[in-house]
PQR file with spaces between the fields and no chain letter, atoms N, CA, C, O and H, PARSE charges and radii, in Angstrom:
ATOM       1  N    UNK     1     -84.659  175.151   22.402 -0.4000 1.5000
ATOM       2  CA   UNK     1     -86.015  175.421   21.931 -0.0000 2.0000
ATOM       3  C    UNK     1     -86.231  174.811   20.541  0.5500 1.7000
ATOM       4  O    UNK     1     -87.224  174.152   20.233 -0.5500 1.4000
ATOM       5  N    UNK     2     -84.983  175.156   19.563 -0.4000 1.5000
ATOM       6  CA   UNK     2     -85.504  174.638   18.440 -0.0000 2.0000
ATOM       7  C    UNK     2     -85.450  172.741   18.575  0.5500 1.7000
ATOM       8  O    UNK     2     -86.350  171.975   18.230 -0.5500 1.4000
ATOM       9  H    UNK     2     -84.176  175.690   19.813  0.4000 1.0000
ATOM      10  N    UNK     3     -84.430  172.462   19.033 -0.4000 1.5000
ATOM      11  CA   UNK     3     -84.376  171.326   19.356 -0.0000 2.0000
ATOM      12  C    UNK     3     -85.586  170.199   20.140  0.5500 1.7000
ATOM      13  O    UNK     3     -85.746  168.986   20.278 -0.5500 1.4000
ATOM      14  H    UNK     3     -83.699  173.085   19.313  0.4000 1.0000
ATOM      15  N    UNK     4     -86.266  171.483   20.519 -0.4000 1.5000
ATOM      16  CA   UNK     4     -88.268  170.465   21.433 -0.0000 2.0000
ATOM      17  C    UNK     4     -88.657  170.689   20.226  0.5500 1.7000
ATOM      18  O    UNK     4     -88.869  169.613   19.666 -0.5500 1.4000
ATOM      19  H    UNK     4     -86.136  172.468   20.407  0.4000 1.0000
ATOM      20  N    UNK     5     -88.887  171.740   19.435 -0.4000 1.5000
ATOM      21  CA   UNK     5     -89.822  172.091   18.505 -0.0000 2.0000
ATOM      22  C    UNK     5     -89.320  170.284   17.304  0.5500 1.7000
ATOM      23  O    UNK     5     -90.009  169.285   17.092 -0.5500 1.4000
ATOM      24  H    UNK     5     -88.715  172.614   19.890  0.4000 1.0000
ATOM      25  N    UNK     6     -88.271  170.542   16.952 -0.4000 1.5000
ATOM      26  CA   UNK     6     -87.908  169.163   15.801 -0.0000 2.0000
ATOM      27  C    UNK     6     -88.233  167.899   16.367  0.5500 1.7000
ATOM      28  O    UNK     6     -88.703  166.968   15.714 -0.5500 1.4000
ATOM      29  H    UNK     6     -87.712  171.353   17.124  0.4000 1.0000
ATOM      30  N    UNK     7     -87.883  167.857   18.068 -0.4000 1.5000
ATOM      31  CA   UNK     7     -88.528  166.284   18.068 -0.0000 2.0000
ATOM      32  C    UNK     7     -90.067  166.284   18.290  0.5500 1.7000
ATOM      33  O    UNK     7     -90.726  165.317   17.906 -0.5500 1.4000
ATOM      34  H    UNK     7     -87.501  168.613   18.599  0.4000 1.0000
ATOM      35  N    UNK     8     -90.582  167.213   18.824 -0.4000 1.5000
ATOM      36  CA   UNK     8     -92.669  167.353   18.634 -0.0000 2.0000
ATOM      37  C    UNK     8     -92.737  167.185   16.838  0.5500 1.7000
ATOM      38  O    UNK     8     -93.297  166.316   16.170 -0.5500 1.4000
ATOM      39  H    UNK     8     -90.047  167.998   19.136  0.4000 1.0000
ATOM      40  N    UNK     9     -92.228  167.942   16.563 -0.4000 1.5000
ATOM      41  CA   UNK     9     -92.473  167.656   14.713 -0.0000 2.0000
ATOM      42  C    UNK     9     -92.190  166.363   14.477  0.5500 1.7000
ATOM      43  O    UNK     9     -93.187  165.762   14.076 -0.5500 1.4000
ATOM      44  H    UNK     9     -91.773  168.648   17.106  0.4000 1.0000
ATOM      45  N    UNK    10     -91.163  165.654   14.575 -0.4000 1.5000
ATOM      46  CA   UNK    10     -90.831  164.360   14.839 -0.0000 2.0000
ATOM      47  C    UNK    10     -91.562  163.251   14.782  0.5500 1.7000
ATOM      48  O    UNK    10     -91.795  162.459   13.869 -0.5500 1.4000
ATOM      49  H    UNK    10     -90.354  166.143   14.901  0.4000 1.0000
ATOM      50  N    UNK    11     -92.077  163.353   16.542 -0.4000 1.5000
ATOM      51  CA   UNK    11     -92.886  162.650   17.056 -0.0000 2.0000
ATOM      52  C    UNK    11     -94.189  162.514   16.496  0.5500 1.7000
ATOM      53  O    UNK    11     -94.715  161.401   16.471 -0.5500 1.4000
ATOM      54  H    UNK    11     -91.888  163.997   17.284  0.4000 1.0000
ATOM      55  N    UNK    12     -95.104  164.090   15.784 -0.4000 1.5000
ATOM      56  CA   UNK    12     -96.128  164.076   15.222 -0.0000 2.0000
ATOM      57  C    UNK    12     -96.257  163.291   13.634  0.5500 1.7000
ATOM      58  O    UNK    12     -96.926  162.429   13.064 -0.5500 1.4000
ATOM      59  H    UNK    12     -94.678  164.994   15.804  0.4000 1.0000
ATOM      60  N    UNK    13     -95.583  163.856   13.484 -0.4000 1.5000
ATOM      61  CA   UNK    13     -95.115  163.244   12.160 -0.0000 2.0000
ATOM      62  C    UNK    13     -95.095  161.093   12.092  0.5500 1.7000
ATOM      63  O    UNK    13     -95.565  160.274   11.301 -0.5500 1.4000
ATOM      64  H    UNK    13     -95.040  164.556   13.947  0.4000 1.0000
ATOM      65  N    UNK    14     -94.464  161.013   13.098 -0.4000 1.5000
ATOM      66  CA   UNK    14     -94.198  159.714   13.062 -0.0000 2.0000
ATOM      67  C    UNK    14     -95.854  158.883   13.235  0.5500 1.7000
ATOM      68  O    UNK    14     -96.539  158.222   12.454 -0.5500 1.4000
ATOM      69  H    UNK    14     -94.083  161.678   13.740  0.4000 1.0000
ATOM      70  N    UNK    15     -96.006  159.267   14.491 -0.4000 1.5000
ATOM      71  CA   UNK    15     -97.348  159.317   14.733 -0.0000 2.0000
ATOM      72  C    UNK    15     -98.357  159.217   13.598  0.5500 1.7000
ATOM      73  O    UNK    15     -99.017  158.185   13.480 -0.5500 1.4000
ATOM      74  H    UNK    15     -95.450  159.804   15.125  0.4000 1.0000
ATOM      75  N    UNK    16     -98.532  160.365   12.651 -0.4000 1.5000
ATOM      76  CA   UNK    16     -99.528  160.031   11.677 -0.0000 2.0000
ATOM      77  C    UNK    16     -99.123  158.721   10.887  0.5500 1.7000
ATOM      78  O    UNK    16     -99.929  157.857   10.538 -0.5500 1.4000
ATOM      79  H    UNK    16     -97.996  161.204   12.747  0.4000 1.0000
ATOM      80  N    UNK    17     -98.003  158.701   10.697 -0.4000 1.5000
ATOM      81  CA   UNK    17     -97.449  157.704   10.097 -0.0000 2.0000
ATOM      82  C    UNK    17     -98.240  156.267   10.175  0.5500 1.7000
ATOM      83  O    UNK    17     -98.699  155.494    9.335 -0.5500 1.4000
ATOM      84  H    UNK    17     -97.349  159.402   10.981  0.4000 1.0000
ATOM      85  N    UNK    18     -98.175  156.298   11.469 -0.4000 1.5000
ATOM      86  CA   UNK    18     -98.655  154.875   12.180 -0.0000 2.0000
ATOM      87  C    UNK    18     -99.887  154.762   11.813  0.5500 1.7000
ATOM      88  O    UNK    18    -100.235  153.594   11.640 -0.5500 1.4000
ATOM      89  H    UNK    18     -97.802  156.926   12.151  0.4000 1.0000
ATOM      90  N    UNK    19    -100.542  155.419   11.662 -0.4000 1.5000
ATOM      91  CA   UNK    19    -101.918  156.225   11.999 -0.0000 2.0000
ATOM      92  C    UNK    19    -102.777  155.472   10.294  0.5500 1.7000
ATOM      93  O    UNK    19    -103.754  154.774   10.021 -0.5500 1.4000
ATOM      94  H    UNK    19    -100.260  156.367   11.803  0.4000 1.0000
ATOM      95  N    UNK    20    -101.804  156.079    9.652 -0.4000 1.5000
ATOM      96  CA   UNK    20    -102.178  155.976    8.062 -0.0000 2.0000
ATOM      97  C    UNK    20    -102.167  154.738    7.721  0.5500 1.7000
ATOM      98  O    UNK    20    -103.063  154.213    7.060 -0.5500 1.4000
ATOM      99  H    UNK    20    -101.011  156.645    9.874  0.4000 1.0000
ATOM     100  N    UNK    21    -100.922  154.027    8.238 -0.4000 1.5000
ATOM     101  CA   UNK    21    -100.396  152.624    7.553 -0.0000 2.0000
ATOM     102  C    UNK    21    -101.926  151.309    8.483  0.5500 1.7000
ATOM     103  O    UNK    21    -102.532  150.359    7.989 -0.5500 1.4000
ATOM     104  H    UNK    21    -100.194  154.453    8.775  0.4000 1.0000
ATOM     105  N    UNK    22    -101.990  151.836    9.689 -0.4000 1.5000
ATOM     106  CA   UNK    22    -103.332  151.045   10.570 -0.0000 2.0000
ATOM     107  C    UNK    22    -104.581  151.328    9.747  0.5500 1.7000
ATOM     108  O    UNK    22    -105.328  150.396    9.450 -0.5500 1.4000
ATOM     109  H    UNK    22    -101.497  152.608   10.090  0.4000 1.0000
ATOM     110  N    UNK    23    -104.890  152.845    9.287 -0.4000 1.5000
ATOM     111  CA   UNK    23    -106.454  152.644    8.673 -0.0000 2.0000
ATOM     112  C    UNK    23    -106.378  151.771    7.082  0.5500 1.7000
ATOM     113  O    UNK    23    -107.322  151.128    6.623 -0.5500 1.4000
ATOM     114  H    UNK    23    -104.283  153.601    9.528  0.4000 1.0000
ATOM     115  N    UNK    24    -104.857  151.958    6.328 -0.4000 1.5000
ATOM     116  CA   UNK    24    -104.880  151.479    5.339 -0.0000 2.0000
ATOM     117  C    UNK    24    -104.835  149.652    5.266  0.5500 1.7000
ATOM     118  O    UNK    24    -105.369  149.042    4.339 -0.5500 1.4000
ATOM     119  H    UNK    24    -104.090  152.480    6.701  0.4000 1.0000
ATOM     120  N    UNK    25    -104.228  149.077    6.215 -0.4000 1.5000
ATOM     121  CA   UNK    25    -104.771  147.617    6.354 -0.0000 2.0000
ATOM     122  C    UNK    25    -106.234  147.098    6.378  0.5500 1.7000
ATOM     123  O    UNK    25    -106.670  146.350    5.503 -0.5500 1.4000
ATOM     124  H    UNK    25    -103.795  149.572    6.968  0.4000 1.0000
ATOM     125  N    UNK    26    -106.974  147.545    7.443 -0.4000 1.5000
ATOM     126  CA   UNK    26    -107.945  147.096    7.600 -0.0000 2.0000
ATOM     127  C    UNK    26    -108.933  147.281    6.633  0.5500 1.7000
ATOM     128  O    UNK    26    -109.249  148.255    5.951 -0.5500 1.4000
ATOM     129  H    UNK    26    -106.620  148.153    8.154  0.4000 1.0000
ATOM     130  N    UNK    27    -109.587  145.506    6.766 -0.4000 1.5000
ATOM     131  CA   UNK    27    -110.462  144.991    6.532 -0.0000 2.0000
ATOM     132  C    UNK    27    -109.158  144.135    5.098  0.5500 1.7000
ATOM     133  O    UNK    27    -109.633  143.874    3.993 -0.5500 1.4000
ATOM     134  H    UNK    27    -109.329  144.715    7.320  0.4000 1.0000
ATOM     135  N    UNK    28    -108.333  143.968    5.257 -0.4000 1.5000
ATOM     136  CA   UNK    28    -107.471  143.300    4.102 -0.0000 2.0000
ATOM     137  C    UNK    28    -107.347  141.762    4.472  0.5500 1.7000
ATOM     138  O    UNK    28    -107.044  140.932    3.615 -0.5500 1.4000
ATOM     139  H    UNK    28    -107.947  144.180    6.154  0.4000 1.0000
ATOM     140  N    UNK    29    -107.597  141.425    5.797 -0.4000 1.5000
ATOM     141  CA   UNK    29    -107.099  139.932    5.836 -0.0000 2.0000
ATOM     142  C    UNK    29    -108.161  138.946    5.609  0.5500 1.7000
ATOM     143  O    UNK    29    -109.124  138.767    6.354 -0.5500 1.4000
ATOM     144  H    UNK    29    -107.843  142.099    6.494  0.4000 1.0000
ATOM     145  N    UNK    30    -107.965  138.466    4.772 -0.4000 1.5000
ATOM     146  CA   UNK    30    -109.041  137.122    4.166 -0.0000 2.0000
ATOM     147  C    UNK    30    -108.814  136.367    4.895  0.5500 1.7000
ATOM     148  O    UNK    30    -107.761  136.262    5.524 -0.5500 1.4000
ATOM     149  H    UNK    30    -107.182  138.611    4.167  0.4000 1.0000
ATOM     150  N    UNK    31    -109.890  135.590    4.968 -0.4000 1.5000
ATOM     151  CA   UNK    31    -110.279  134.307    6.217 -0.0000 2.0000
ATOM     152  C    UNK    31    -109.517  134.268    7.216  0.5500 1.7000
ATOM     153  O    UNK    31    -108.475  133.719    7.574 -0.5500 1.4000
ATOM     154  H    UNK    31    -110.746  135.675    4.457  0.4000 1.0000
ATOM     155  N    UNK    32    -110.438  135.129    7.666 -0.4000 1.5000
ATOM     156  CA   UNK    32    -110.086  135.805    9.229 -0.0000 2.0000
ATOM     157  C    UNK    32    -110.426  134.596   10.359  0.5500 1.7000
ATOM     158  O    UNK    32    -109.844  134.361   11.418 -0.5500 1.4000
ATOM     159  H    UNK    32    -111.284  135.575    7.375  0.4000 1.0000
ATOM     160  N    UNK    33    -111.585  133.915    9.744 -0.4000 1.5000
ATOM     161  CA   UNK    33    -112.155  132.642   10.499 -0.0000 2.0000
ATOM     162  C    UNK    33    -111.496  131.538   10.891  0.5500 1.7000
ATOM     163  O    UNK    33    -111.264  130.902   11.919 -0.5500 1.4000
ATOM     164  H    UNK    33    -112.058  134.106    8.883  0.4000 1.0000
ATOM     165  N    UNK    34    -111.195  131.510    9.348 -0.4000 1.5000
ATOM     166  CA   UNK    34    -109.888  130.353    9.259 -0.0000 2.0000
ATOM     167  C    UNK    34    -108.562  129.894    9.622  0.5500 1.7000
ATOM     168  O    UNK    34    -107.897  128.858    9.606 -0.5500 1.4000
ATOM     169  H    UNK    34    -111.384  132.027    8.513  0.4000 1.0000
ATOM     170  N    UNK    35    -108.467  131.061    9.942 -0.4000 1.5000
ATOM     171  CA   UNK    35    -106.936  131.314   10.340 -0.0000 2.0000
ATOM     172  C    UNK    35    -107.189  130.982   11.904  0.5500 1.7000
ATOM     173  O    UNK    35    -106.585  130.090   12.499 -0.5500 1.4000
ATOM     174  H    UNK    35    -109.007  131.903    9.956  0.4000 1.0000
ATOM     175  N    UNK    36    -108.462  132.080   12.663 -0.4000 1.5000
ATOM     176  CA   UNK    36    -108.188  131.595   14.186 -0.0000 2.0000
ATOM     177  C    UNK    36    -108.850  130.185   14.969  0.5500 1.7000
ATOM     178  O    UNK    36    -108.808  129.787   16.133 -0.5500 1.4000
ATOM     179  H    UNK    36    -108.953  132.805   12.180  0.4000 1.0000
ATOM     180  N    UNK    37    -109.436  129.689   13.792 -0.4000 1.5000
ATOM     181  CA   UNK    37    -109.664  128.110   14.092 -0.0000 2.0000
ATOM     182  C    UNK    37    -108.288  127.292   14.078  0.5500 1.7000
ATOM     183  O    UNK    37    -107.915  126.491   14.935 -0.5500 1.4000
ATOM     184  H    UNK    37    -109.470  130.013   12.846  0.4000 1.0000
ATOM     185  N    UNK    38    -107.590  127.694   12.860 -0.4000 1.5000
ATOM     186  CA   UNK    38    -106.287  126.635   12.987 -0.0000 2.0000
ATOM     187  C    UNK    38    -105.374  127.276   14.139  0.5500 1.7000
ATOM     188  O    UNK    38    -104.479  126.525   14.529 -0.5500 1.4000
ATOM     189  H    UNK    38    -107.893  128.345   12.164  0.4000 1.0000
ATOM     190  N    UNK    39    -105.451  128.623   14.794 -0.4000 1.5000
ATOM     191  CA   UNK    39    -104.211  129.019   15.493 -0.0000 2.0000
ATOM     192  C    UNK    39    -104.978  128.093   16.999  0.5500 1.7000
ATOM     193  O    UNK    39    -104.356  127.793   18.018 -0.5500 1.4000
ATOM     194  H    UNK    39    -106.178  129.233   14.478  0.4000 1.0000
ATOM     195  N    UNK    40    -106.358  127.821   16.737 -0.4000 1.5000
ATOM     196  CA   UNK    40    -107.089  127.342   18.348 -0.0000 2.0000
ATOM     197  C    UNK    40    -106.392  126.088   18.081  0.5500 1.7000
ATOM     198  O    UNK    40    -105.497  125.735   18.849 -0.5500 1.4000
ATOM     199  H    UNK    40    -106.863  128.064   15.909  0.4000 1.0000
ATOM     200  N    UNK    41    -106.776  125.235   16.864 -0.4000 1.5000
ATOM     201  CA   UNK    41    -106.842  123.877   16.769 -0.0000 2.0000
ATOM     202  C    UNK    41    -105.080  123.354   17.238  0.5500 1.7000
ATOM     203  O    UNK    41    -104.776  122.236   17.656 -0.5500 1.4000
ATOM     204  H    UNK    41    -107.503  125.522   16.240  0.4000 1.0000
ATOM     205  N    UNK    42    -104.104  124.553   17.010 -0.4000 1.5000
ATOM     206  CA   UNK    42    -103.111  124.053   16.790 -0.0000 2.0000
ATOM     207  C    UNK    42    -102.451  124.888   18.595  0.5500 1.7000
ATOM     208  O    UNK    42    -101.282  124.817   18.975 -0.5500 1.4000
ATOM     209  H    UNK    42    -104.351  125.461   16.671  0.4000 1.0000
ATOM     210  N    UNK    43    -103.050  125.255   19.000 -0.4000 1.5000
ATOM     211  CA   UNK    43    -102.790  125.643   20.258 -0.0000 2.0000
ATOM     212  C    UNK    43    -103.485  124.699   21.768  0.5500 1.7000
ATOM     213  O    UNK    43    -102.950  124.482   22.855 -0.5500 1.4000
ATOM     214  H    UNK    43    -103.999  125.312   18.691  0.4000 1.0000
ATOM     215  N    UNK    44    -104.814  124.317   21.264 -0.4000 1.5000
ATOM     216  CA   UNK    44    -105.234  123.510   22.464 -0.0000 2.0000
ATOM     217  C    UNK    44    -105.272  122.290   21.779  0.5500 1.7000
ATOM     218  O    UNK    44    -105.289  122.146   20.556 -0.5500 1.4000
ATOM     219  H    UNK    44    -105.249  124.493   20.381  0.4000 1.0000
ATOM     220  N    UNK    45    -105.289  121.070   22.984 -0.4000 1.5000
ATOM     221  CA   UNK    45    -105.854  119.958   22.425 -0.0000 2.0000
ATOM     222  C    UNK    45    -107.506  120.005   22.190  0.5500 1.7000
ATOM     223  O    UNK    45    -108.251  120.755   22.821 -0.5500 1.4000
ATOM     224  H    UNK    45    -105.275  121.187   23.977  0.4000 1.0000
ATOM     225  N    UNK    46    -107.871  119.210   21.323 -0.4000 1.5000
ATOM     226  CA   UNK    46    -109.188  119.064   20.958 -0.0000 2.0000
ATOM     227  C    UNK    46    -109.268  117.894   20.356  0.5500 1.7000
ATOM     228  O    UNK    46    -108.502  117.017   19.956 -0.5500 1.4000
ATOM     229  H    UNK    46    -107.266  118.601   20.811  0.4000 1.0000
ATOM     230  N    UNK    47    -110.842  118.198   20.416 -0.4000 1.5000
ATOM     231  CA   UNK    47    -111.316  116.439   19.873 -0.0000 2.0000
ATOM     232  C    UNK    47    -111.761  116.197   18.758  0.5500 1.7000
ATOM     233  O    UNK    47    -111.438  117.075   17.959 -0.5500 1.4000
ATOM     234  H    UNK    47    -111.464  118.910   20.742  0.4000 1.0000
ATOM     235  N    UNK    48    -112.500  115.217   18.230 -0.4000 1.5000
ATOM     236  CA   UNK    48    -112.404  114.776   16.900 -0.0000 2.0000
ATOM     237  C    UNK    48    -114.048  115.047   16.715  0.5500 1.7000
ATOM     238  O    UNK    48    -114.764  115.177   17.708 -0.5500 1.4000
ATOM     239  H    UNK    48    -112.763  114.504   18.880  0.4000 1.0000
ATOM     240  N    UNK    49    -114.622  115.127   15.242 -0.4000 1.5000
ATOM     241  CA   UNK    49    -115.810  115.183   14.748 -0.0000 2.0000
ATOM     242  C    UNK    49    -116.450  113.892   15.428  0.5500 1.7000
ATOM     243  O    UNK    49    -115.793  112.872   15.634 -0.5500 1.4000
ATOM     244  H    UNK    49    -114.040  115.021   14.435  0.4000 1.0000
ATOM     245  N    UNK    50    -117.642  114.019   15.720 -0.4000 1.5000
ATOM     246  CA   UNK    50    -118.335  112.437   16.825 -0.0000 2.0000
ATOM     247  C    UNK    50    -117.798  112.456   17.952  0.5500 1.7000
ATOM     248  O    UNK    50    -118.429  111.593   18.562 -0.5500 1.4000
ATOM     249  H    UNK    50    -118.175  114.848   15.553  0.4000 1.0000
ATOM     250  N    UNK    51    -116.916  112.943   18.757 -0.4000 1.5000
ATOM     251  CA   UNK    51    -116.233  112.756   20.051 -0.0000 2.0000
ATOM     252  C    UNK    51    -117.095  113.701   20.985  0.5500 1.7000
ATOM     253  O    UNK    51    -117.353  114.839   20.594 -0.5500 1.4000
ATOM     254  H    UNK    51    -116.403  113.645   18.262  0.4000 1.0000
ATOM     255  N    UNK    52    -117.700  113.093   22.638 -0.4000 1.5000
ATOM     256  CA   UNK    52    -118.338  113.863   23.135 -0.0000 2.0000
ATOM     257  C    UNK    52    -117.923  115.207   23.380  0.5500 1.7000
ATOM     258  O    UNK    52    -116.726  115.460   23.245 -0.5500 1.4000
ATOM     259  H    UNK    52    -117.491  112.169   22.956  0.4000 1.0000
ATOM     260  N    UNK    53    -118.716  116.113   23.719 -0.4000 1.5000
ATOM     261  CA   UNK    53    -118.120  117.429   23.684 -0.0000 2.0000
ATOM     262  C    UNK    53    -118.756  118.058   24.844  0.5500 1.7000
ATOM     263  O    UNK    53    -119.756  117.468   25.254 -0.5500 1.4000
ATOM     264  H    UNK    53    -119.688  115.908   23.829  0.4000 1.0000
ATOM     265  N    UNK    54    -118.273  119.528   25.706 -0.4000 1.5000
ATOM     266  CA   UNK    54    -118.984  120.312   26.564 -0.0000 2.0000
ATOM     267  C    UNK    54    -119.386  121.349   25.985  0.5500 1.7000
ATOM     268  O    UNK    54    -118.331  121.855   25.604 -0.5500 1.4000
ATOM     269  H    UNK    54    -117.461  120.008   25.374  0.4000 1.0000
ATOM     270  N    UNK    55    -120.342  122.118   25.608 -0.4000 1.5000
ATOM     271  CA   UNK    55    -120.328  123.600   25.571 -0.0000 2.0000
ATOM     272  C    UNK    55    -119.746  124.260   26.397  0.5500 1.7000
ATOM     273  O    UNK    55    -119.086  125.214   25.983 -0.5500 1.4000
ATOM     274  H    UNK    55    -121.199  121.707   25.918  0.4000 1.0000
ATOM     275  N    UNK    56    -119.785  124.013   27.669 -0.4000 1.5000
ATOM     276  CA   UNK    56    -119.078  125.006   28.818 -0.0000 2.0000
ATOM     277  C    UNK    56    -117.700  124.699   28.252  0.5500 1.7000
ATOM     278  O    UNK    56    -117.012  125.718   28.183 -0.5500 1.4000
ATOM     279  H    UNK    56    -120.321  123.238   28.005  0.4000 1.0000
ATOM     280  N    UNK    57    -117.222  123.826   27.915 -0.4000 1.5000
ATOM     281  CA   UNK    57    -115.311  123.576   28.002 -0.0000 2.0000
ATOM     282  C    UNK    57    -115.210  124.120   26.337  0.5500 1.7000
ATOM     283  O    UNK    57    -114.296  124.812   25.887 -0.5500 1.4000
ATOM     284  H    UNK    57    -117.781  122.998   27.971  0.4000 1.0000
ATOM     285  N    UNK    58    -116.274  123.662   25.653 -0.4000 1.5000
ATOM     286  CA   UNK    58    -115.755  124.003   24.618 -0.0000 2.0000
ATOM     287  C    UNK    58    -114.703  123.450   23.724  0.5500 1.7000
ATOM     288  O    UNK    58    -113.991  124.313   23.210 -0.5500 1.4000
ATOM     289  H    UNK    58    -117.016  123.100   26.019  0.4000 1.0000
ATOM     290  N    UNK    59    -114.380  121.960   23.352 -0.4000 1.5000
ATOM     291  CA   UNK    59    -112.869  121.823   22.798 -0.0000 2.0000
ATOM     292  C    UNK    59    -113.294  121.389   22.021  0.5500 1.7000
ATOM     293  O    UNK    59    -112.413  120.531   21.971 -0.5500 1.4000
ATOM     294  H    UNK    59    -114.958  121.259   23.769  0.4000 1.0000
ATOM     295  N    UNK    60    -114.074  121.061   21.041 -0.4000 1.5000
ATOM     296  CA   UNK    60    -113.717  120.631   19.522 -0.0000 2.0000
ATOM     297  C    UNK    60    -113.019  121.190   18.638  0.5500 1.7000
ATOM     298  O    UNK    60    -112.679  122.345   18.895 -0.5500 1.4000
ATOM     299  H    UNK    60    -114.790  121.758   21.082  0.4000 1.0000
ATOM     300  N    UNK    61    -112.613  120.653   17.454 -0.4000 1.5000
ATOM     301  CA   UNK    61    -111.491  121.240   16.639 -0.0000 2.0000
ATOM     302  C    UNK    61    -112.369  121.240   15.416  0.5500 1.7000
ATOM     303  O    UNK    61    -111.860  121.884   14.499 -0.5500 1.4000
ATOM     304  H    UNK    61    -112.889  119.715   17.245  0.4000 1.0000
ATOM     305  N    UNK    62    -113.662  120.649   15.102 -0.4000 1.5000
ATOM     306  CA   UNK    62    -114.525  121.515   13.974 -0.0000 2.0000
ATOM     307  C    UNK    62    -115.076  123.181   14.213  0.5500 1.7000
ATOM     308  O    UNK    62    -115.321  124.011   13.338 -0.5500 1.4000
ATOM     309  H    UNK    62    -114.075  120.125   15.847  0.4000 1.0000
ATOM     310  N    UNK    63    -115.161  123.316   15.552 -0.4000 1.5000
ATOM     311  CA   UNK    63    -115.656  124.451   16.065 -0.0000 2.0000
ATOM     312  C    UNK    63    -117.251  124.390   16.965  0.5500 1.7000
ATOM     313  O    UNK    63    -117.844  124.879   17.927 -0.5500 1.4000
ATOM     314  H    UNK    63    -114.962  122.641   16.263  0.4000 1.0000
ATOM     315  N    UNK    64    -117.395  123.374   15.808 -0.4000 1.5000
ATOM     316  CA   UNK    64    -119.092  123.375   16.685 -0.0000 2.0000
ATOM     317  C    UNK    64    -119.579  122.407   17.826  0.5500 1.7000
ATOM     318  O    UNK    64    -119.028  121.323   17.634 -0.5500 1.4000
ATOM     319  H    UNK    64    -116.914  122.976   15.027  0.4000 1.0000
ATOM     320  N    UNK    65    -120.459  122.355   19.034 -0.4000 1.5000
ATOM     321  CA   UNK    65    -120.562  121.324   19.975 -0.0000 2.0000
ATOM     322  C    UNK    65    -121.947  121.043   19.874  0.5500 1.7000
ATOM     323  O    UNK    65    -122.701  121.555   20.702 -0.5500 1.4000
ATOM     324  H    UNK    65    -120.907  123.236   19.191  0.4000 1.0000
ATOM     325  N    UNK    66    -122.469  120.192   18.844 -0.4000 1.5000
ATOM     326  CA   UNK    66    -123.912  120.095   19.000 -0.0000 2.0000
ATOM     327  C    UNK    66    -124.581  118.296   19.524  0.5500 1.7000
ATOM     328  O    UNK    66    -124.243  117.133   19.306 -0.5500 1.4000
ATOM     329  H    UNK    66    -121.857  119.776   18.171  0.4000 1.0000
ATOM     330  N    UNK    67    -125.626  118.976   20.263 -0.4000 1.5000
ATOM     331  CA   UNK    67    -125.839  117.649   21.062 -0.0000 2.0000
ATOM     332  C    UNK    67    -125.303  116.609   21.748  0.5500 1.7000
ATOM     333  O    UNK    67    -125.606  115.418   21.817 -0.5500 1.4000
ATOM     334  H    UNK    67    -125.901  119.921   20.439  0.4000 1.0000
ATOM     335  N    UNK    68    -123.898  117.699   22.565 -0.4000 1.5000
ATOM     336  CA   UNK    68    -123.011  117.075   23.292 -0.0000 2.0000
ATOM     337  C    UNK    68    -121.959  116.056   22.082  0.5500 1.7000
ATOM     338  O    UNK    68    -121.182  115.231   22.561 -0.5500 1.4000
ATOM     339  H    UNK    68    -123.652  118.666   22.509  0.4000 1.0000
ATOM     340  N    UNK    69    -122.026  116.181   21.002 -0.4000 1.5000
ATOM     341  CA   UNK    69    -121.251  115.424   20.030 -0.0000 2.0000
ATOM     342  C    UNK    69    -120.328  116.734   19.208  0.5500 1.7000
ATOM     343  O    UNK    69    -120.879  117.809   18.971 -0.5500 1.4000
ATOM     344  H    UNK    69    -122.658  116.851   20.613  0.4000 1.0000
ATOM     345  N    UNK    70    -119.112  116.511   18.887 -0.4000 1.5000
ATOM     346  CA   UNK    70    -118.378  117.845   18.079 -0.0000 2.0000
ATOM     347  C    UNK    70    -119.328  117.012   16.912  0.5500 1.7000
ATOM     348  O    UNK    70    -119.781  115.872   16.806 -0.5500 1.4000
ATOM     349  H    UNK    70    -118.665  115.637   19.080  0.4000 1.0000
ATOM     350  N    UNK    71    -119.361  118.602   15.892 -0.4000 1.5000
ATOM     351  CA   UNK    71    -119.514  118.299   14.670 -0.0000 2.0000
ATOM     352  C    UNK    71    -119.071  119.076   13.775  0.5500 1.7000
ATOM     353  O    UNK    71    -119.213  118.792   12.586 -0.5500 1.4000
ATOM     354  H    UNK    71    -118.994  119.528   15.977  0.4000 1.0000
């Protein structure tokens, strides 16, 4: 008995733990933007600024697809 009771204390305990350290990060990571453009750019191939582009496919590596041209 005492032995459920210490690992529920335990477990709760640990728990907030997690709990505290998750609300205390957020909103801390600067250029949040930036970062998942280079993890895209550096994960798919993509094309170059002026290179035709799809909206549906989506692959430029500036981010934007305007008038069928990346820009």
């Amino acid at each position: 008995m005492k032995l459920t009771c210490m690992v529920i204390v335990a477990v709760l305990l640990l728990t907030a733990c997690q709990l505290i350290t998750a609300d205390d990060s957020r909103g801390t990571q600067k250029h949040r933007t930036l970062r998942s453009k280079t993890k895209l750019s550096m994960s798919t191939r993509c094309k170059a600024a002026g290179k035709p582009c799809s909206r549906i496919a989506y692959n430029c590596c500036t981010g934007s697809c305007r008038s069928g041209k990346c820009g």
